[in-house]
C-alpha positions as CSV (number, residue, x, y, z in Angstrom):
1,X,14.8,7.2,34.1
2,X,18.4,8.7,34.5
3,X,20.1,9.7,31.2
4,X,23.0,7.6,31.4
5,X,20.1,4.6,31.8
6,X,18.3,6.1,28.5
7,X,22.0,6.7,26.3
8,X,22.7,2.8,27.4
9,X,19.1,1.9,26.1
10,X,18.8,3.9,23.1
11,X,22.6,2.7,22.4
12,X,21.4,-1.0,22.4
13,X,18.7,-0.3,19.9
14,X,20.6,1.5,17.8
15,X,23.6,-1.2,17.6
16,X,20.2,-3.6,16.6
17,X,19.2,-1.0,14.4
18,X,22.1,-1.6,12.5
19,X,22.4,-5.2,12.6
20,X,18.7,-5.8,11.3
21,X,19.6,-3.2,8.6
22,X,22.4,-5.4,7.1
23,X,20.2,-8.7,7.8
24,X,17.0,-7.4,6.2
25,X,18.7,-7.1,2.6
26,X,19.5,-10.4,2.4
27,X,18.1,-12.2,-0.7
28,X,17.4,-15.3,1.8
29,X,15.2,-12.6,3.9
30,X,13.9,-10.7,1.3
31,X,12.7,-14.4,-0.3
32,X,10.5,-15.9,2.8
33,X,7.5,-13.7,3.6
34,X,7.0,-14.3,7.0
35,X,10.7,-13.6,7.8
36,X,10.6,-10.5,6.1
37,X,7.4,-9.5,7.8
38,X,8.5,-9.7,11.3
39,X,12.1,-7.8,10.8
40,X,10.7,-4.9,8.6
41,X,8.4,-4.5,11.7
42,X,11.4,-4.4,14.6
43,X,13.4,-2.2,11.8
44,X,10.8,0.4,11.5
45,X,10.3,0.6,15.1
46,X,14.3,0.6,15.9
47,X,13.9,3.6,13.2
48,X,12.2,6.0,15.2
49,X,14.0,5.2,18.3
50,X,17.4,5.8,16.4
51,X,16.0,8.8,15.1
52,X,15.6,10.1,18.5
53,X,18.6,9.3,20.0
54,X,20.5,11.3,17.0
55,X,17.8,14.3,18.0
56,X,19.0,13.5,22.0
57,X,22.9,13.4,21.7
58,X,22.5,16.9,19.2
59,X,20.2,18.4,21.9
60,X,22.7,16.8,24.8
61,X,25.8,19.0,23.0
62,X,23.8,22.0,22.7
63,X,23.1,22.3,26.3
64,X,26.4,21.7,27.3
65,X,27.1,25.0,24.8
66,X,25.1,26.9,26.5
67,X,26.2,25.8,29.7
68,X,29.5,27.2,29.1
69,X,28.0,30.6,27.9
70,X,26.2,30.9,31.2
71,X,29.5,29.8,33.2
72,X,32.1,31.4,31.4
73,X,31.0,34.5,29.2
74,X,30.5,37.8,31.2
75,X,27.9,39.6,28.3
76,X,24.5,40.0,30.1
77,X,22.9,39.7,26.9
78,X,24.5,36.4,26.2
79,X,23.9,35.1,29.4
80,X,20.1,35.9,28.8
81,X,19.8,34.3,25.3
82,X,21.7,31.3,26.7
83,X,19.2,31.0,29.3
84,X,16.1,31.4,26.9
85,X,17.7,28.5,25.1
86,X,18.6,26.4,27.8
87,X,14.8,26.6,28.6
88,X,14.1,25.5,25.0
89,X,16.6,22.6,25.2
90,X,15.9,20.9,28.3
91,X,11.6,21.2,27.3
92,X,13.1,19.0,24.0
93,X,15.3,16.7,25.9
94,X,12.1,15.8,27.9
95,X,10.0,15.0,25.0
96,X,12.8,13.2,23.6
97,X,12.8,11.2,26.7
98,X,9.2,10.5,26.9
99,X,8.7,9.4,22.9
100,X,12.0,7.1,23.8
101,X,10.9,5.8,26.6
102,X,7.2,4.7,25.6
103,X,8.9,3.5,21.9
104,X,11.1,1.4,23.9
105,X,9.1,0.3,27.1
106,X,5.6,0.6,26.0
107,X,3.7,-2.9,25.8
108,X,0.3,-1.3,24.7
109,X,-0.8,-3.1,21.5
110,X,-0.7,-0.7,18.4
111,X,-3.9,0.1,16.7
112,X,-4.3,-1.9,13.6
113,X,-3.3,-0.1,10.6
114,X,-4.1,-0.4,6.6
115,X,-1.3,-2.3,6.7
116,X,-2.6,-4.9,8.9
117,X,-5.9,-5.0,7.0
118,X,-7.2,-8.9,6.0
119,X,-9.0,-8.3,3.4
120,X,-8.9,-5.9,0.1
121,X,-10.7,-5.2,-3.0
122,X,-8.5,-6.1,-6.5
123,X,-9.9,-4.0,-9.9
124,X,-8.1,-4.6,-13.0
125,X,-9.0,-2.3,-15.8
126,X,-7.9,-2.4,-19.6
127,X,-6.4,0.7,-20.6
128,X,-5.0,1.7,-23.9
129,X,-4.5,-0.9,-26.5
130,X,-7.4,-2.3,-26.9
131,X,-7.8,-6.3,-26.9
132,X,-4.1,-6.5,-26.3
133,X,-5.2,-4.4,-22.8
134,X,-7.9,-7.1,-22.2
135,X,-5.6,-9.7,-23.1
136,X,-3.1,-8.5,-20.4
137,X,-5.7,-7.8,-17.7
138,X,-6.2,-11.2,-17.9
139,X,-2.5,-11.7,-17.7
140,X,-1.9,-9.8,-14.4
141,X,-5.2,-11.7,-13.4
142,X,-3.6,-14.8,-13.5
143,X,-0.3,-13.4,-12.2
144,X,-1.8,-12.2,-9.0
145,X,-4.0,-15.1,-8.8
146,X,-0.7,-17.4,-8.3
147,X,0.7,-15.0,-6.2
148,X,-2.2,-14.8,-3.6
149,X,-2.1,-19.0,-4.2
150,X,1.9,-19.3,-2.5
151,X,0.5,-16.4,0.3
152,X,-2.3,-18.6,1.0
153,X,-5.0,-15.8,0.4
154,X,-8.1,-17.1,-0.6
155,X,-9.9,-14.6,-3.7
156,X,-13.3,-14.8,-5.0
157,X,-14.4,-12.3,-8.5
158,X,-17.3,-10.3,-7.7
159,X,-17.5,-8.4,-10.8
160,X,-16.4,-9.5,-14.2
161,X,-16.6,-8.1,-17.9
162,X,-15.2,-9.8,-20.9
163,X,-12.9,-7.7,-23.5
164,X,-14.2,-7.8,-27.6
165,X,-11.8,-11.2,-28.6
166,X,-10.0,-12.2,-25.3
167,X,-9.6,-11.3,-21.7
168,X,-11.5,-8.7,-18.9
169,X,-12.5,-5.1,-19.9
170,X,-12.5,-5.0,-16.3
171,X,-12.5,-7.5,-13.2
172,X,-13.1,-7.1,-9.4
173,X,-12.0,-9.7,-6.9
174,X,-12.8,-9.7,-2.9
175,X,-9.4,-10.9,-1.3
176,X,-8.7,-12.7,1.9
177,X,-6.4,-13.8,4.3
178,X,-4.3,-13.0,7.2
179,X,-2.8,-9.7,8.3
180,X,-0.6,-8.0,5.3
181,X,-2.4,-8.1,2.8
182,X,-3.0,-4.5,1.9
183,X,0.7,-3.6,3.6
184,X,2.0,-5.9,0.1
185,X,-0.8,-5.2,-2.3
186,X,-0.9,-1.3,-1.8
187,X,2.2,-1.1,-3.9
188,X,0.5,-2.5,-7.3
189,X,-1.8,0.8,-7.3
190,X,-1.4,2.7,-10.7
191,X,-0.6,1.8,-14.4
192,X,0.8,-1.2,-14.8
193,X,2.0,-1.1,-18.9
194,X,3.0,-3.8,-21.3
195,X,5.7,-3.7,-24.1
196,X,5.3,-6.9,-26.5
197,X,4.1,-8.1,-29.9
198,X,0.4,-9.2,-29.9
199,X,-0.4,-12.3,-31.1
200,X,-3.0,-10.3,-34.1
201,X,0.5,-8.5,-35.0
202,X,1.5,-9.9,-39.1
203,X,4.5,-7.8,-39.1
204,X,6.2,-8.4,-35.9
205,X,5.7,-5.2,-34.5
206,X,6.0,-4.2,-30.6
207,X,3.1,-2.7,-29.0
208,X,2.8,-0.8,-25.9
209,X,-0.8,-1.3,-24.2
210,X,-1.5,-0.1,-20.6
211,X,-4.3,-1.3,-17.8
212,X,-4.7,0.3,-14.5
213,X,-4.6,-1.4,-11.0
214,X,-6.7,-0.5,-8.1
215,X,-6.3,-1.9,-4.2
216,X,-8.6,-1.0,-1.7
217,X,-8.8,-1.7,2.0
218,X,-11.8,-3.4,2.6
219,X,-14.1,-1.1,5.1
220,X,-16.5,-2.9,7.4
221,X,-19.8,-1.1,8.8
222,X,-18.6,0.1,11.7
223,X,-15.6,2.0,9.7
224,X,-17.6,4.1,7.5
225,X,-21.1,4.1,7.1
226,X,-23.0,4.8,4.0
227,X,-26.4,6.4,3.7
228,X,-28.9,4.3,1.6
229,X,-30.5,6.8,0.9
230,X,-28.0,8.1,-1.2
231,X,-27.8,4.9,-3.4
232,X,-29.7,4.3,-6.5
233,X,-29.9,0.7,-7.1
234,X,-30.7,-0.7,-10.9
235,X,-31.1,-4.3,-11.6
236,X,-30.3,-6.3,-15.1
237,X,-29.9,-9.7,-16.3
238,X,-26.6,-11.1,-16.3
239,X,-24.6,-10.9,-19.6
240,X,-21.8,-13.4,-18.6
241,X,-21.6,-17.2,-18.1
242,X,-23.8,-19.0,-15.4
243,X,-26.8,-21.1,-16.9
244,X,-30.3,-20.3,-17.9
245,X,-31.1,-18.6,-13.9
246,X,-28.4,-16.5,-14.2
247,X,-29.3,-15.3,-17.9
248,X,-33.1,-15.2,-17.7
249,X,-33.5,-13.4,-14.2
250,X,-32.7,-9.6,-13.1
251,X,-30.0,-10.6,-10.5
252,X,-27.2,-8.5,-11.7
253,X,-26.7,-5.3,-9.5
254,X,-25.7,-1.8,-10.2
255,X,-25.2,0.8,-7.2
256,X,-24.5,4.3,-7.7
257,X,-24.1,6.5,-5.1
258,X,-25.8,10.0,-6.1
259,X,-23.2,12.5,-4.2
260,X,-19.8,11.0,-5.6
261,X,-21.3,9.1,-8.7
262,X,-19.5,6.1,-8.2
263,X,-21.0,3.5,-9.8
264,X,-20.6,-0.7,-9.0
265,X,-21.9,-3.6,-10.6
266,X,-21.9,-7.2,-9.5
267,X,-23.1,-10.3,-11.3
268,X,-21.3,-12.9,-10.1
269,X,-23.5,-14.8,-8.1
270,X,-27.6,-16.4,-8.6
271,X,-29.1,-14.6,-5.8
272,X,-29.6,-10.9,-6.4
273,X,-29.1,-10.3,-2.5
274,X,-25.9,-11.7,-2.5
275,X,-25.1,-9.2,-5.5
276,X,-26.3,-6.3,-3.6
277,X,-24.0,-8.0,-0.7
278,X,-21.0,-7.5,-2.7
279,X,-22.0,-4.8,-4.7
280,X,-22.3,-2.5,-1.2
281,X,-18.8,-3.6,-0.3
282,X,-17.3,-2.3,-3.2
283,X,-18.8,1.0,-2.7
284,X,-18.2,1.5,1.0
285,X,-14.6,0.8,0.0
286,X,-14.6,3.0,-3.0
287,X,-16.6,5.8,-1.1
288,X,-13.8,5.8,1.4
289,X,-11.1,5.5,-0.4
290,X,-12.6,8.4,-2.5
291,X,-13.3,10.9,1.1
292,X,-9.7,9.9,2.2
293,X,-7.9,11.5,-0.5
294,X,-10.8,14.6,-0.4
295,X,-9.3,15.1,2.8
296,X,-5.3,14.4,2.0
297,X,-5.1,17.0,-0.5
298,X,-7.5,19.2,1.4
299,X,-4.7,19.1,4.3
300,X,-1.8,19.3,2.3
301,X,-0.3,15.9,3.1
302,X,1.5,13.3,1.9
303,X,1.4,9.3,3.0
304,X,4.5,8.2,2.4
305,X,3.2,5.5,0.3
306,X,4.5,5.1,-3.1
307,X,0.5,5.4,-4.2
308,X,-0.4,7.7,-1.5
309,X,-3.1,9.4,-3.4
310,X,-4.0,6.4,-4.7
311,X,-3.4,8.3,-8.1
312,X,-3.9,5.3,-11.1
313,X,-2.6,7.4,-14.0
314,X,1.2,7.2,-12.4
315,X,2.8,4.4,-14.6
316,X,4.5,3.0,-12.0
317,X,5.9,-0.5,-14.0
318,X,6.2,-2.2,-17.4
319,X,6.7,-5.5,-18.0
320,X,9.3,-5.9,-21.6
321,X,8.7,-9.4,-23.2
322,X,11.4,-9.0,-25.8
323,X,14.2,-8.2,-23.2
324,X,12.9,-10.6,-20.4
325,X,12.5,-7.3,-18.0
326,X,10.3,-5.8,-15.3
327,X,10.6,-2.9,-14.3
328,X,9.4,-0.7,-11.4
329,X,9.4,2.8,-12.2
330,X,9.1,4.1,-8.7
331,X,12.3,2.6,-7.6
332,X,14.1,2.2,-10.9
333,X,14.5,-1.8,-10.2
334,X,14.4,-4.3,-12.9
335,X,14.2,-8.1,-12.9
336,X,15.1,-9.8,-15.5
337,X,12.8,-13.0,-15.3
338,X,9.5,-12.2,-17.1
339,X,8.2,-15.5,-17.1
340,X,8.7,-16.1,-12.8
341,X,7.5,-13.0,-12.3
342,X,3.9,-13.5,-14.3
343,X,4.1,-17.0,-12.7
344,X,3.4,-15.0,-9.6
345,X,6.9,-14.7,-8.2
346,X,6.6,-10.7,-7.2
347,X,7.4,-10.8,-3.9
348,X,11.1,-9.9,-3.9
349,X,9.8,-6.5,-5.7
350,X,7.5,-5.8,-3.1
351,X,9.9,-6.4,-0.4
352,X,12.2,-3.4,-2.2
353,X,9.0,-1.4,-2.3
354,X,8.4,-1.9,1.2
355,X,12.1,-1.2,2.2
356,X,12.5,2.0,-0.2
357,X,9.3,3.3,1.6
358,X,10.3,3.0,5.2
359,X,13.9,4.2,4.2
């Protein structure tokens, strides 16, 4: 391709670049899901080929620098650095031109991502502040729970345990639906704390209690394997609610895995091989997740995820009941409707998320 042909291209894409940047703010936008979807996808890609046509037109004016060295100055030495860098300039030009030129023409399919994933792995944990933490587990339960209802996700609870008065010490749901669902969910990842006065409060007091949030990609066989032989499995009767079979039989299941000592327990369903079922996908996720971030910090890099490390003792929002307000830490945004936004209304705050990360 000639470089006038590439400038005219990349030119194009950078005048859409800038037009789906103004449209992509839009409340309207930001407010229908699908929408959103398909324009943060084109903006990301217009991104990178932006990015590369600043890199051309800087590389484009350095060689025409040099070009007047060689022509015009008369210093042999100059004349030899110049043509050292000319050499170093035209070898970037052409990878410019080949990362343009696939980004733009390229009509291979893209590998799916964690973003595309279709199903996940939800744990809620209570944190500090004892019931009031159970209380609000349950909360954020029911808060997500109407939020995967207007996505049209479909959630079932593998693992359930019941706080001292009220709520879940800790719950674990199995999530499913169509591409996306990790790309949104990744950003609740951390501590997710309360500010309000509990209902046991006599003298009016605000309390601050904290639980932590937890979303895993859900990893199929063929992604990571695990060794059985490395798994100790225990079984126990159920202690929650499911009739007299559930209560008076061993088919509650606990898996740990003896190198990384993650433990999982499932009791959710009558059949103890449906709890090992479950039970197993937890822990291939977990085990994952778990190796991935062994080998991150082993490397030295980054995601550009807000949670990259997955690190849960980042407080990354609070939700204020006396001033109506939450608030997300990570990109100093508040919204100042409590009540829709524990009715399940979060998606405008993960549309920032998503926006602030790609920016």
């Amino acid at each position: 391709m000639k470089k006038t042909s590439l400038i005219q291209k990349l030119e194009v894409s950078k005048k859409e670049f800038l037009e789906t940047s103004k449209l992509i703010i839009q409340p309207n936008i930001i407010s229908d899901q699908k929408k959103y979807r398909i324009l943060l996808k084109k903006y990301m890609t217009l991104e990178k080929i932006v990015f590369f046509y600043e890199e051309y037109k800087k590389q484009l004016v350095s060689l025409k620098e040099v070009d007047f060295i060689l022509k015009n100055d008369s210093d042999t030495e100059m004349k030899e650095l110049a043509t050292t860098e000319k050499y170093k300039i035209l070898e970037n030009l052409s990878s410019i031109e080949k990362k343009s030129y696939n980004l733009l023409f390229s009509s291979k399919e893209e590998d799916e991502t964690e973003d595309d994933k279709k199903a996940v792995i939800v744990e809620l944990r209570s944190g500090t502040g004892g019931d009031e933490a159970c209380i609000f587990v349950e909360d954020i339960l029911r808060m997500y729970t109407m939020y995967f209802k207007k996505s049209g996700w479909k959630y079932k609870i593998i693992h359930a345990q019941k706080g001292g008065i009220k709520g879940y010490k800790e719950i674990i749901l199995d999530l499913n639906g169509e591409k996306g669902i990790y790309g949104n969910l990744k950003f609740e990842s951390g501590v997710h704390r309360v500010q309000r006065i509990p209902k046991t409060e006599s003298q009016g007091r605000v309390h601050t209690s904290a639980i932590t949030v937890a979303v895993l990609p859900k990893v199929k066989d063929i992604e990571f394997n695990i060794n059985l032989s490395d798994i100790k499995k225990d079984t126990f009767r159920s202690s929650g609610a499911g009739g007299q079979h559930v209560n008076k039989t061993e088919s509650a299941v606990r898996l740990t895995h003896i190198p990384s000592k993650i433990t999982v327990e499932c009791q959710e369903e009558r059949s103890q091989h449906k709890n090992f079922e479950k039970a197993i996908s937890v822990l291939r996720s977990r085990i994952y997740q778990n190796e991935k971030e062994k080998r991150l910090r082993k490397i030295s890099i980054k995601r550009k995820s807000l949670v990259s490390t997955g690190d849960r003792s980042i407080k990354i929002r609070t939700y204020n009941y006396p001033k109506n307000r939450v608030t997300d830490h990570r990109i100093h945004k508040s919204i100042y409707n409590l009540a829709g936004f524990m009715d399940g209304n979060i998606q405008e705050m993960i549309n920032l998320l998503k926006l602030f990360e790609n920016k």
